[in-house]
KEKE-3310 file (N, C-alpha, C; in steps of 0.2 Angstrom, whole numbers, plus 5000, padded with zeros to 4 digits):
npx = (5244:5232:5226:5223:5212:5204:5200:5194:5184:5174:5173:5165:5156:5149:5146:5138:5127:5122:5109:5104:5107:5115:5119:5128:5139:5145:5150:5158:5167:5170:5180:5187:5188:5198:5203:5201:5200:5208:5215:5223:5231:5238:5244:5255:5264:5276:5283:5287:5303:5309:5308:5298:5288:5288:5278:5268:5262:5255:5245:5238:5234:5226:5216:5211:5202:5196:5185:5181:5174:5164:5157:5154:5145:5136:5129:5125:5114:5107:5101:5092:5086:5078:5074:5063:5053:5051:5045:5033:5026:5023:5016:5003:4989:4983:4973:4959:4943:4941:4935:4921:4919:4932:4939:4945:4943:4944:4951:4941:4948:4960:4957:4951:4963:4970:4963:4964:4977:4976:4969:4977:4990:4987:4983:4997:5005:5021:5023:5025:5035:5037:5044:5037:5039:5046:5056:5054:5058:5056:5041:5036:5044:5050:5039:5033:5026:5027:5034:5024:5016:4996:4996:5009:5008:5007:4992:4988:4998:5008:5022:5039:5051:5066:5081:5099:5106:5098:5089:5072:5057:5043:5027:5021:5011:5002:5004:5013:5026:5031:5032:5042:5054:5056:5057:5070:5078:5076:5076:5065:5054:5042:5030:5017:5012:5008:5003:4998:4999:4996:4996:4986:4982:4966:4951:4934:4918:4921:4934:4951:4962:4976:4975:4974:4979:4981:4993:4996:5009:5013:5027:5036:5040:5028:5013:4998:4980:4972:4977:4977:4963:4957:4965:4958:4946:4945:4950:4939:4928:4932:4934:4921:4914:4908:4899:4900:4905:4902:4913:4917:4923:4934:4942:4957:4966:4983:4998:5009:5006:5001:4990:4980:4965:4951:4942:4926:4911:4898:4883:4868:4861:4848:4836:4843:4856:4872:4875:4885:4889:4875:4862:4857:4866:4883:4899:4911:4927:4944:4959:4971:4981:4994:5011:5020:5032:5040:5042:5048:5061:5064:5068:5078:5075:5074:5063:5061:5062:5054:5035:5024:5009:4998:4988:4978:4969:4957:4960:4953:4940:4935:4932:4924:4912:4909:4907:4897:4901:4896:4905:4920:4928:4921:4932:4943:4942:4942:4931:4924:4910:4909:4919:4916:4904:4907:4919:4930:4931:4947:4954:4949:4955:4957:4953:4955:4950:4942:4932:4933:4928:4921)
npy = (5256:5259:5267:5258:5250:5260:5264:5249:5250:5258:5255:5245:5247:5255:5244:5236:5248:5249:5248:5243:5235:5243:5253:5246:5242:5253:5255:5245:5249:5259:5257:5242:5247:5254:5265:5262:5267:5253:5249:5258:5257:5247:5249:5257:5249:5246:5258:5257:5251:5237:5230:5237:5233:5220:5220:5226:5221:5208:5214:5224:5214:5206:5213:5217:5207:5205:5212:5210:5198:5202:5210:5201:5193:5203:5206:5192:5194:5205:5200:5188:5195:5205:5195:5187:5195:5199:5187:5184:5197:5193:5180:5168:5164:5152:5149:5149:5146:5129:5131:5122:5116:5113:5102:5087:5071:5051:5043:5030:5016:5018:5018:5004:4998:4999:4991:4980:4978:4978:4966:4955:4955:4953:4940:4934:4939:4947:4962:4965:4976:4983:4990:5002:5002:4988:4973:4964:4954:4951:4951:4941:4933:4926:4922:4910:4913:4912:4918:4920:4922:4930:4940:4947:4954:4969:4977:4973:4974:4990:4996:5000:5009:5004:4999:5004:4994:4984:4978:4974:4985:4987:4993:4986:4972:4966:4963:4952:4951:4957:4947:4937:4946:4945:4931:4930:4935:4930:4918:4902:4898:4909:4923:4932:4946:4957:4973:4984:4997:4993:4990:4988:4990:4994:5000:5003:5004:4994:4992:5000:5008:5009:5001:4994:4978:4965:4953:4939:4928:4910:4901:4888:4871:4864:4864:4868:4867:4865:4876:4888:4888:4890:4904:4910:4913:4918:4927:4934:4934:4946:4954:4956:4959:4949:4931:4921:4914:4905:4898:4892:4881:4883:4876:4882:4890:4897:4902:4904:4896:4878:4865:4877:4888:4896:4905:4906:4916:4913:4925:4932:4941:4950:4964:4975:4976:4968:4955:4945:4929:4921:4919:4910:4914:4918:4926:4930:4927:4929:4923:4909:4896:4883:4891:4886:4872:4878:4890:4892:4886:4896:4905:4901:4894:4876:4865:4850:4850:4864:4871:4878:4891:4905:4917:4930:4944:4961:4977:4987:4983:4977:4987:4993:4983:4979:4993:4998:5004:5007:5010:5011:5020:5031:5031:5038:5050:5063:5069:5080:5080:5065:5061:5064:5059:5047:5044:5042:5046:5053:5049:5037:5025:5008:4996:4978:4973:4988:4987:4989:4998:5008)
npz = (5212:5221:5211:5200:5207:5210:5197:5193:5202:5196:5183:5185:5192:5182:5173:5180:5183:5168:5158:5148:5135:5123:5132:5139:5131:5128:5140:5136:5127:5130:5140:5138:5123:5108:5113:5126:5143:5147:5141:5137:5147:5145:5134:5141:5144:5136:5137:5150:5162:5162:5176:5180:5171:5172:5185:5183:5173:5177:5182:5175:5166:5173:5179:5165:5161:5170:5169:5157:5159:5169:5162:5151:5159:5163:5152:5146:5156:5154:5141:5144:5153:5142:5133:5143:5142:5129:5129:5137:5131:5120:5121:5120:5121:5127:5133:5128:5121:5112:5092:5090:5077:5075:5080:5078:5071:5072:5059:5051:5046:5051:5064:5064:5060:5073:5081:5075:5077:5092:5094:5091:5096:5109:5109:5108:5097:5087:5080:5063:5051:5033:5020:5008:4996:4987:4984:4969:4971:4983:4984:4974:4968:4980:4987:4978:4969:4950:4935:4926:4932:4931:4943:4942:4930:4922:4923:4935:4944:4951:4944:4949:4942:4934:4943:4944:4942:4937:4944:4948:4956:4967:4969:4982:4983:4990:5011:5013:5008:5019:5028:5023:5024:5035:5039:5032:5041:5055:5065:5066:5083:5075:5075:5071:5065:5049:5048:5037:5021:5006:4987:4971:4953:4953:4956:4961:4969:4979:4981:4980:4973:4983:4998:5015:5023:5033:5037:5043:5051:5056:5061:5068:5074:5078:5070:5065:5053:5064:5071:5064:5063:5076:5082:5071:5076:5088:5084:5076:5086:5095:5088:5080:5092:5098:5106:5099:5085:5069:5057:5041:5029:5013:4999:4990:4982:4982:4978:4989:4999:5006:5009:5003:5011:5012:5021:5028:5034:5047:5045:5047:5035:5035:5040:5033:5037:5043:5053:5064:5070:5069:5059:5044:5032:5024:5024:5016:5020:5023:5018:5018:5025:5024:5025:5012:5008:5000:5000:5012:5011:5000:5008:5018:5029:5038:5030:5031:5047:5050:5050:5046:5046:5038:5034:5030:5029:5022:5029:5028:5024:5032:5041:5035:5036:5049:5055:5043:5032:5016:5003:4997:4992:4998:5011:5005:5002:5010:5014:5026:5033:5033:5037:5051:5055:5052:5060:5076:5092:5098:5111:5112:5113:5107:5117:5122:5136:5140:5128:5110:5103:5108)
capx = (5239:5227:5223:5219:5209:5201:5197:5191:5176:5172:5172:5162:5150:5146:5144:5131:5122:5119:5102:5103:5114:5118:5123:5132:5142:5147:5159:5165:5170:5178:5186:5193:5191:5204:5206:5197:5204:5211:5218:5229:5235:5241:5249:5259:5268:5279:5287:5291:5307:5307:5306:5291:5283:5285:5277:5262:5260:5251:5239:5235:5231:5222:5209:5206:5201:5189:5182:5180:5172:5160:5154:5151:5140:5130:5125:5120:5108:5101:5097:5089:5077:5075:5068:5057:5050:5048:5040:5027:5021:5018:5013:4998:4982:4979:4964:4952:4938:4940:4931:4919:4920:4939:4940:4949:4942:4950:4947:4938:4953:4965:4954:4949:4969:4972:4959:4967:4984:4977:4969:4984:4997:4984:4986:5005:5007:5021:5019:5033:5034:5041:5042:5028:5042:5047:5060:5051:5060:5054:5033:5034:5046:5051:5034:5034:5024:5029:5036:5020:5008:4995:4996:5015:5006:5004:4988:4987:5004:5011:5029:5044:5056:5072:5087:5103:5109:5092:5082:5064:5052:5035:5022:5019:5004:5000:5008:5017:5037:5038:5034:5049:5058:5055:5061:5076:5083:5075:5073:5057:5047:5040:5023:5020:5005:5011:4999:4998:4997:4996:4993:4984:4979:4959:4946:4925:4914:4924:4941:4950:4970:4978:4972:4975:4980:4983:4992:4999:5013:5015:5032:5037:5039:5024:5009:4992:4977:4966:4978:4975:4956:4956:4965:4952:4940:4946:4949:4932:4925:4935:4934:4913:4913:4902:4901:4903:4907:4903:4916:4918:4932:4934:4948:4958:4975:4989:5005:5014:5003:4998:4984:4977:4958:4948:4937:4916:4908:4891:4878:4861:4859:4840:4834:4846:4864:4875:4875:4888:4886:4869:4859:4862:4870:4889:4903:4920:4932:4950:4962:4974:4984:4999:5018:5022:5037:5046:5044:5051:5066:5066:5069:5083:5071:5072:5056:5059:5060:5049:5029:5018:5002:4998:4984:4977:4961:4960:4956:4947:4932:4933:4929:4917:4908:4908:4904:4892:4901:4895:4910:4929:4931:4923:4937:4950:4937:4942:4924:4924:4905:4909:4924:4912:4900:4909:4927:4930:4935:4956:4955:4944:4960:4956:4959:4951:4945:4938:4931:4934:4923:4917)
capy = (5250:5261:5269:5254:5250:5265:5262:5245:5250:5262:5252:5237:5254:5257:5239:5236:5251:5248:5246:5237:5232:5249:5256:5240:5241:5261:5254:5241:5252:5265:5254:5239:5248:5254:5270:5263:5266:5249:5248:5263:5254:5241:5253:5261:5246:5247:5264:5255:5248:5229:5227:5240:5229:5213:5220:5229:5218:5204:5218:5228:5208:5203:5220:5216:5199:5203:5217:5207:5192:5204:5213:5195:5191:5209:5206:5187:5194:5209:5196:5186:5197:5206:5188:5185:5202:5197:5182:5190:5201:5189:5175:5167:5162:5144:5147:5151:5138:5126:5129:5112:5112:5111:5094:5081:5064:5045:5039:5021:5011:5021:5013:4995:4994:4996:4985:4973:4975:4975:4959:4949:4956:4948:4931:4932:4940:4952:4967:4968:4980:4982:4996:5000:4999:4982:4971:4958:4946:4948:4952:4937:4926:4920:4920:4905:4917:4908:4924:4920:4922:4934:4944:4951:4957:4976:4976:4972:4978:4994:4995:5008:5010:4997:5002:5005:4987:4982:4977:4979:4986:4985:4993:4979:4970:4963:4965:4945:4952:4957:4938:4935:4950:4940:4924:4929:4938:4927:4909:4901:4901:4916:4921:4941:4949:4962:4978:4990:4998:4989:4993:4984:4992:4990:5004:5003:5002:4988:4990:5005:5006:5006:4999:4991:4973:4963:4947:4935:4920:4908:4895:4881:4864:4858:4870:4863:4871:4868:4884:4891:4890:4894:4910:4918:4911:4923:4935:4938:4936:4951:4960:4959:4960:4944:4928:4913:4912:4898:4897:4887:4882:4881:4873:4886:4890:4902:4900:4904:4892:4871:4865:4884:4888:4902:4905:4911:4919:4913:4932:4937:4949:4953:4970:4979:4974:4961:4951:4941:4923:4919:4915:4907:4917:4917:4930:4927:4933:4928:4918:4907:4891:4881:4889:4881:4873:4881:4897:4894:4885:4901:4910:4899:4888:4871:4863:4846:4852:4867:4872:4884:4895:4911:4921:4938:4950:4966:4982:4993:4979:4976:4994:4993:4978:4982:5001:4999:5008:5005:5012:5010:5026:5036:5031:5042:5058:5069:5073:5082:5077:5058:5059:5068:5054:5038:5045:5042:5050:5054:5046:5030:5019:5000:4988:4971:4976:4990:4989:4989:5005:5012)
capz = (5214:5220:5208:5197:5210:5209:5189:5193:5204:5193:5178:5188:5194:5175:5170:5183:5182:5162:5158:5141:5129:5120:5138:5141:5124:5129:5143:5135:5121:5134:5146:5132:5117:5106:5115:5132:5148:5151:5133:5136:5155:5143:5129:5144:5147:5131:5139:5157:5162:5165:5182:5182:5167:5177:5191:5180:5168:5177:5186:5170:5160:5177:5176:5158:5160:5177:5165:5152:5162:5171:5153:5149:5162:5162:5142:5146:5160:5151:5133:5148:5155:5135:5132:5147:5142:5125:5129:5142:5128:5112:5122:5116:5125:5124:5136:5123:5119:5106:5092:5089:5071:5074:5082:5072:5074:5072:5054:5054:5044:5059:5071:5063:5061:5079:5082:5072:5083:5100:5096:5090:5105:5118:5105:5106:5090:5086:5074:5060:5045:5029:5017:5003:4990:4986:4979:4964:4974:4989:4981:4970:4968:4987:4988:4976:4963:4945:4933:4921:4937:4932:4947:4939:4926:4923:4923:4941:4949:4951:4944:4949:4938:4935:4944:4939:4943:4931:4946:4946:4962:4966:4976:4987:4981:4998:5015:5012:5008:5027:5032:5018:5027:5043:5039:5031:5045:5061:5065:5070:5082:5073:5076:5067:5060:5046:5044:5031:5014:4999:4980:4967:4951:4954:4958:4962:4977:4985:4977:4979:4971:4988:5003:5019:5022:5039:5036:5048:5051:5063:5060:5071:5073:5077:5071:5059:5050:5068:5076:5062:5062:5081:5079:5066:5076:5090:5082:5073:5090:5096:5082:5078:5101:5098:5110:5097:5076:5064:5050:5035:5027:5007:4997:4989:4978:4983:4978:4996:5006:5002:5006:5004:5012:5012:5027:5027:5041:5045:5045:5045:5033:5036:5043:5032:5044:5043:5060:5064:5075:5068:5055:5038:5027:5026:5021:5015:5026:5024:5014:5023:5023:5027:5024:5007:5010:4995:5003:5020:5009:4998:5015:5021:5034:5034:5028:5034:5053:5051:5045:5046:5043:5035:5035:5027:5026:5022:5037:5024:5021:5040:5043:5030:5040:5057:5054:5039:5026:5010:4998:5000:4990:5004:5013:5005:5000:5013:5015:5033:5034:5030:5046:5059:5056:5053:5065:5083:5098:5099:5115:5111:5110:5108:5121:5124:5143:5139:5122:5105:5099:5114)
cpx = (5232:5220:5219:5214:5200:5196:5193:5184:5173:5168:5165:5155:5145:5141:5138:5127:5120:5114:5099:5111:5118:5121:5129:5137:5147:5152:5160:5170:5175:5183:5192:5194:5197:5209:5203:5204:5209:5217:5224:5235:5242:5245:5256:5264:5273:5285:5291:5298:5305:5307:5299:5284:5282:5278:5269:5257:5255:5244:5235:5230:5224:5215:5206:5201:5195:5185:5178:5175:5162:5153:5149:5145:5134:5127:5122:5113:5103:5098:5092:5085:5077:5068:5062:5053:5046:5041:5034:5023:5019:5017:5005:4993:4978:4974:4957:4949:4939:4935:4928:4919:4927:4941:4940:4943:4946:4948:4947:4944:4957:4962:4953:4955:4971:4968:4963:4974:4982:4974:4972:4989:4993:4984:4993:5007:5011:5021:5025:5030:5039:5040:5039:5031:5046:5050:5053:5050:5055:5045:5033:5040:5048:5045:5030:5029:5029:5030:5031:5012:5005:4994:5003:5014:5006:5001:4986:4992:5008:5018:5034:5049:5063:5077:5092:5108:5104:5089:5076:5059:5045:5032:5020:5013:4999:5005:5016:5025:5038:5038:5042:5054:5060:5056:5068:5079:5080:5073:5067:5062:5046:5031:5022:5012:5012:5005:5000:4997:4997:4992:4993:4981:4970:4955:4939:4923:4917:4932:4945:4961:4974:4975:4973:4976:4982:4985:4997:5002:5014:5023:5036:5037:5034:5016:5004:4986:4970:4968:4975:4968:4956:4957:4961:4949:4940:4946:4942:4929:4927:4933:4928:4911:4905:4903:4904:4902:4905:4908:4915:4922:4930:4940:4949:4964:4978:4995:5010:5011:4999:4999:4982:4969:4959:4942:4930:4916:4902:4891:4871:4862:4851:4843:4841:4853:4865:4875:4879:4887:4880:4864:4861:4865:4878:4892:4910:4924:4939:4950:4969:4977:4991:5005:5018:5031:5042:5047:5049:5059:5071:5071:5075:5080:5071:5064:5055:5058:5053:5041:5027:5012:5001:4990:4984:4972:4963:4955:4953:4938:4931:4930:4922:4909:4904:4906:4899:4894:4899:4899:4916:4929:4929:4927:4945:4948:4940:4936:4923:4917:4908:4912:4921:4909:4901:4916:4926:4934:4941:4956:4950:4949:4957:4960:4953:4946:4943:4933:4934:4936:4919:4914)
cpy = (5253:5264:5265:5250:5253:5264:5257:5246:5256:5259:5246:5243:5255:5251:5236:5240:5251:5246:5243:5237:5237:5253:5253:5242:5249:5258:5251:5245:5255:5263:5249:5240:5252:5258:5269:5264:5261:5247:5254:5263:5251:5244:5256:5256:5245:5251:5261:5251:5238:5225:5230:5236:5222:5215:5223:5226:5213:5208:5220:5220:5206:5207:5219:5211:5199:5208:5215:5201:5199:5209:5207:5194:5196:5207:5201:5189:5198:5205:5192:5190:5202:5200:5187:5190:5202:5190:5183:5193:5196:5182:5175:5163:5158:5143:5148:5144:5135:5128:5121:5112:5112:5105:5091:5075:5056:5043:5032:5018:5014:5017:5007:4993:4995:4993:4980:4972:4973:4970:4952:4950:4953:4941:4928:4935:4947:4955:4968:4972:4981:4990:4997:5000:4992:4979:4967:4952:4944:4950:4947:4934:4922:4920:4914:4909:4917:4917:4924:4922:4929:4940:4947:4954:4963:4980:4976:4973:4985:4994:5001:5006:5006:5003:5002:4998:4982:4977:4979:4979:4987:4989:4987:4977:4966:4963:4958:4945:4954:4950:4935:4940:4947:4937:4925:4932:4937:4924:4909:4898:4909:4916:4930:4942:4957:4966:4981:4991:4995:4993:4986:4991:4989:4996:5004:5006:4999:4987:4999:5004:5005:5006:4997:4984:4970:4955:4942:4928:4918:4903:4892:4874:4860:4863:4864:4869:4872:4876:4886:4894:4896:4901:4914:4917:4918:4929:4938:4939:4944:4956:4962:4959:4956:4938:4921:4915:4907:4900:4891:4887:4877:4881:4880:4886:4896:4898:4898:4899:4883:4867:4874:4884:4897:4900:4910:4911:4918:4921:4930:4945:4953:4960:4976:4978:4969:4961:4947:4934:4922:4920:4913:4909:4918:4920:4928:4932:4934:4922:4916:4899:4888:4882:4882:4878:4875:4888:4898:4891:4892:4907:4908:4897:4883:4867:4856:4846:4857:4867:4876:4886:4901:4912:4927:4941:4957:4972:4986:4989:4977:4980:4993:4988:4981:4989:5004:5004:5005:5005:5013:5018:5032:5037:5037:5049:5064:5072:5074:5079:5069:5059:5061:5062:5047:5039:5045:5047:5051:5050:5039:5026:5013:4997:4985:4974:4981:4992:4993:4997:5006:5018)
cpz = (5216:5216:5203:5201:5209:5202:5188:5194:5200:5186:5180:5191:5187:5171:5175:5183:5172:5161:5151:5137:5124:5126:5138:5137:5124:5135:5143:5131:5125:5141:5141:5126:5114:5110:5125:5135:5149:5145:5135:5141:5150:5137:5131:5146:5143:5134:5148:5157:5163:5171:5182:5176:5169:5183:5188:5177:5170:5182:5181:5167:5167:5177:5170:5159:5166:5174:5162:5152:5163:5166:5152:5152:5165:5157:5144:5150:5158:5144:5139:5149:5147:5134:5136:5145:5135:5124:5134:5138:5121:5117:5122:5121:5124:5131:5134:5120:5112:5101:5088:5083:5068:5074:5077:5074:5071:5066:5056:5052:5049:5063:5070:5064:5069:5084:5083:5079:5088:5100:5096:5092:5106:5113:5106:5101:5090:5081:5071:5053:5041:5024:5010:4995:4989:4981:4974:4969:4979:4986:4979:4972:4974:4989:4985:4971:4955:4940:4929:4925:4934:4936:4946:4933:4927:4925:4930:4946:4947:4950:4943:4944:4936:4939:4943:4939:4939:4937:4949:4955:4961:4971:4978:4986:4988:5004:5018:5011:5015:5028:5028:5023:5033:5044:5037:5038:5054:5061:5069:5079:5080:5074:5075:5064:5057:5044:5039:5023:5009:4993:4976:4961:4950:4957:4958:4969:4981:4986:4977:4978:4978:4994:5009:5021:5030:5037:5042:5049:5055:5062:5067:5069:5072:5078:5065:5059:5058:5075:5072:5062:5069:5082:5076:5070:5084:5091:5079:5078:5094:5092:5080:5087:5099:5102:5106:5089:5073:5059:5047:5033:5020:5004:4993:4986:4980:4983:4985:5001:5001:5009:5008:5006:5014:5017:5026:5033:5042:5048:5045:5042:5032:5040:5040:5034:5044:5051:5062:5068:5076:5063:5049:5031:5027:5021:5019:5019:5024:5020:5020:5020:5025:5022:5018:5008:5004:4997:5007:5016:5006:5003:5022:5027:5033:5035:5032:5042:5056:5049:5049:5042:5043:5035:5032:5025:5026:5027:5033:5025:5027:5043:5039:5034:5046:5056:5050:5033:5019:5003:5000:5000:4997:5010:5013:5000:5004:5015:5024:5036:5038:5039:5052:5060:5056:5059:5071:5086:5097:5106:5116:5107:5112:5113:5124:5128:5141:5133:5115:5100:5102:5110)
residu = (UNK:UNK:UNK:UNK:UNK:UNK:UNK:UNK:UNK:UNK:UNK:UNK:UNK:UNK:UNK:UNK:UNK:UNK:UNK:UNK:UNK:UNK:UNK:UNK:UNK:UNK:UNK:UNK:UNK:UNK:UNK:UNK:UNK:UNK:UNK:UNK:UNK:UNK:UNK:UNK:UNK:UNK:UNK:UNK:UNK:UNK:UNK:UNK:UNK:UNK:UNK:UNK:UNK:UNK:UNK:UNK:UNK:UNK:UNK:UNK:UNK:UNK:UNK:UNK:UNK:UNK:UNK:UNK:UNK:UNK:UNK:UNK:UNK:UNK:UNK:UNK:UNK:UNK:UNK:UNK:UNK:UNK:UNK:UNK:UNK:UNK:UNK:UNK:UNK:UNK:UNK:UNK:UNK:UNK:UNK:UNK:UNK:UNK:UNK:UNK:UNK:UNK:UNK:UNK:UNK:UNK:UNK:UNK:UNK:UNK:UNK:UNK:UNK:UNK:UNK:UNK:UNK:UNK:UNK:UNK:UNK:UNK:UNK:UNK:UNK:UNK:UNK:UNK:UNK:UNK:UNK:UNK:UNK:UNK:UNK:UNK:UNK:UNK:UNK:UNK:UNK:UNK:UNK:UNK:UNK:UNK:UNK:UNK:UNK:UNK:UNK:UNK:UNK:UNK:UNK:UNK:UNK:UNK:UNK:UNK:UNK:UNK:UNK:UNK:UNK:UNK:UNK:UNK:UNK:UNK:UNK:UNK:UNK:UNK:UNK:UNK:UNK:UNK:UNK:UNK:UNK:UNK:UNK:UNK:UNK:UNK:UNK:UNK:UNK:UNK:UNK:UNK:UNK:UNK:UNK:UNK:UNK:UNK:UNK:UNK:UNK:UNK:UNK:UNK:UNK:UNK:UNK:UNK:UNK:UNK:UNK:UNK:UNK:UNK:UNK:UNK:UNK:UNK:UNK:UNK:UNK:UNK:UNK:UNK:UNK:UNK:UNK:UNK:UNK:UNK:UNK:UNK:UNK:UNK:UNK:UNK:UNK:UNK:UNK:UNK:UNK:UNK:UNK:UNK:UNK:UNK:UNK:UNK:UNK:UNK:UNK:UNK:UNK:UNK:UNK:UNK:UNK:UNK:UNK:UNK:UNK:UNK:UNK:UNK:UNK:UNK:UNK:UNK:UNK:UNK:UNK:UNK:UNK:UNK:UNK:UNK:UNK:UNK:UNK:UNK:UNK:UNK:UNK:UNK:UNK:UNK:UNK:UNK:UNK:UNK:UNK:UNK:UNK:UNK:UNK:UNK:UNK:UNK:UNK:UNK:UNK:UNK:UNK:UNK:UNK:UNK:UNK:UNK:UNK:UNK:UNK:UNK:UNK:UNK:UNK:UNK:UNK:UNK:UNK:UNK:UNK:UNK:UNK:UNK:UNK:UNK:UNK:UNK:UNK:UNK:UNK:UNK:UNK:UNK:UNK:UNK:UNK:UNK:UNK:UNK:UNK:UNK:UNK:UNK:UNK:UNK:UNK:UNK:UNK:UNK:UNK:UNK:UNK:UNK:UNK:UNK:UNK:UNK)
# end
C-alpha cells in the first residue's frame, strides 16, 4: 500500500513539474505506457492468487484513473497558457489611426431607401419583402396583367429559364408580387410598403436595368383615393423636409388598380435646382390607384366587403431629386470619387426627429 502510495506522489511530482506538453507526454508514456510503471502494476495481477487480486485490483485500476485524470488536466492547462502566449504575441494593434481615404461612406439610394422606411413606419406602414426571382403568376397575372400586355414582352422583362414543371420566372418587374405575396397569405386590414430591387430591360441617363422601387398597399373596409392622396402628401413633405406640397392628380391606366392616377409635384425649377412647395412647374412623382377588384379576388379577398389603394415611385429618381444627381448610371459606377461626394456618414441614420440628411 505504501508503496503505491509512494509511486503515486511521484507520479503526480512529475505531472506537475512538466513544463510543456513534450515533458508532459514523457510521464504519461512511463507511468501508462505500455512498459510504464502503472502498466506493469496492472500486468502483475495475472500472476496473483484471487484473494490478492481482489484486493489489488481495485487500487492498481483506481491509480490509473487518478493518473490518467491528473495528465488530463496538466495538458488542458499547458494548451491554455500556450495560447494566451500565442495570442500576446500576434495580437494586432487596432490603435493605429484610421487611414482617411479608407472611410467607407452611405451610398445615396442606401440612404434615400431608409428614408423611405422610416417615413412610412411613423404612418403605420409595415415593411414586407419578396424575393428578386419571381413566379409569372405572381409578376403578371394576379396582378391582372393580360398575357398580350406589352410589359410581358422580351423586350422589356427579364426572363429565367422554364422549370422542370414548364413554369416560367421573372426578374421582378416592379416590387407589386410582394403585395400578391401579401394578400395571399394575410387578411386585410393590410397596410405594407414593399422596397427593393427591380429589373426592367431599359438603360440611359434616367433608366438604368435594375433599379430600386417603393410600392405600397393599404386594404380594408373602408379606405378611398383622399387616404391616398393624404399619404403621398406626407410623405413628400418628409421626404423633401418641406412644410406644405401642391399635387395634382392625372387620370391614368394600370391593370392592378381602377380608377388609376398619377401624381405631379408642383417645383421651381429656376436657379439651376428643383424646389419643391412653390412655384409653377410641376414633376411626376408617382403612380397609384385604387386595388382593382380582380386582383384582391385573384388573391382570395373578397372584393364586395373589401378595397383598397396602391401606390409606387421609384428610390433611384428620389435620390436623384433630393441630392441633384443627374445620371442613374453614376449610381452603380463604383467611382470612389462620386461616393466621397454624394455618400453619407455610417452614422447618419434617418429619423423624423432628428433629420432626414443631417
Amino acid at each position: 500500500m505504501s508503496d503505491i502510495q509512494g509511486l503515486e506522489r511521484q507520479i503526480q511530482d512529475a505531472i506537475a513539474g512538466a513544463a510543456d506538453e513534450a515533458a508532459l507526454e514523457a510521464v504519461r508514456v512511463s507511468a501508462l505506457g505500455k512498459k510504464g510503471s502503472i502498466s506493469e502494476l496492472l500486468k502483475s495481477l495475472g500472476a496473483m492468487s484471487p484473494d490478492e487480486r481482489k484486493a489489488n485490483g481495485p487500487l492498481f485500476n483506481t491509480l490509473r484513473d487518478r493518473v490518467a485524470g491528473a495528465i488530463a488536466a496538466r495538458k488542458a492547462a499547458l494548451e491554455e497558457r500556450a495560447l494566451d502566449a500565442r495570442l500576446a504575441f500576434e495580437r494586432v494593434d487596432v490603435t493605429l489611426p484610421v487611414r482617411p481615404e479608407s472611410v467607407g461612406t452611405i451610398h445615396p439610394v442606401s440612404q434615400a431607401f431608409d428614408e423611405v422606411v422610416a417615413i412610412f413606419a411613423d404612418l403605420g406602414f409595415a415593411v414586407a419583402e419578396g424575393p428578386d426571382v419571381e413566379y409569372d403568376d405572381y409578376n403578371f397575372t394576379k396582378l391582372n396583367i393580360p398575357p398580350d400586355h406589352p410589359a410581358r414582352q422580351m423586350h422589356d422583362t427579364f426572363y429565367v429559364a422554364k422549370q422542370a414543371d414548364g413554369s416560367q420566372h421573372v426578374l421582378r418587374t416592379h416590387t407589386s408580387p410582394v403585395q400578391v405575396r401579401t394578400m395571399l397569405k394575410q387578411k386585410p386590414p393590410i397596410r405594407i410598403i414593399s422596397p427593393g430591387r427591380t429589373y426592367r430591360v431599359d438603360s440611359d441617363a434616367t433608366h438604368s436595368p435594375m433599379f430600386h422601387q417603393f410600392e405600397g398597399l393599404v386594404v380594408d373596409e373602408v379606405t378611398h383615393l383622399g387616404h391616398l392622396k393624404w399619404v403621398l402628401e406626407e410623405f413628400c413633405k418628409a421626404f423633401f423636409e418641406v412644410d406644405s406640397v401642391v399635387m395634382r392628380a392625372r387620370p391614368s391606366f394600370f391593370p392592378f388598380t381602377e380608377p388609376s392616377v398619377e401624381w405631379d409635384l408642383r417645383c421651381d425649377r429656376s436657379g439651376g435646382q428643383i424646389k419643391f412647395g412653390q412655384g409653377n412647374d410641376w414633376l411626376e412623382l408617382a403612380g397609384s390607384g385604387m386595388v382593382n377588384p380582380r386582383v384582391l379576388e385573384n388573391c382570395g379577398i373578397d372584393s364586395t366587403k373589401y378595397q383598397g389603394y396602391a401606390f409606387g415611385g421609384g428610390i433611384d429618381r428620389l435620390a436623384m431629386l433630393k441630392y441633384g444627381i443627374p445620371d442613374i448610371r453614376s449610381f452603380f459606377e463604383s467611382d470612389l470619387r462620386w461616393l466621397r461626394h454624394f455618400g453619407f456618414a455610417a452614422l447618419d441614420i434617418p429619423t423624423l426627429d432628428g433629420g432626414l440628411s443631417r
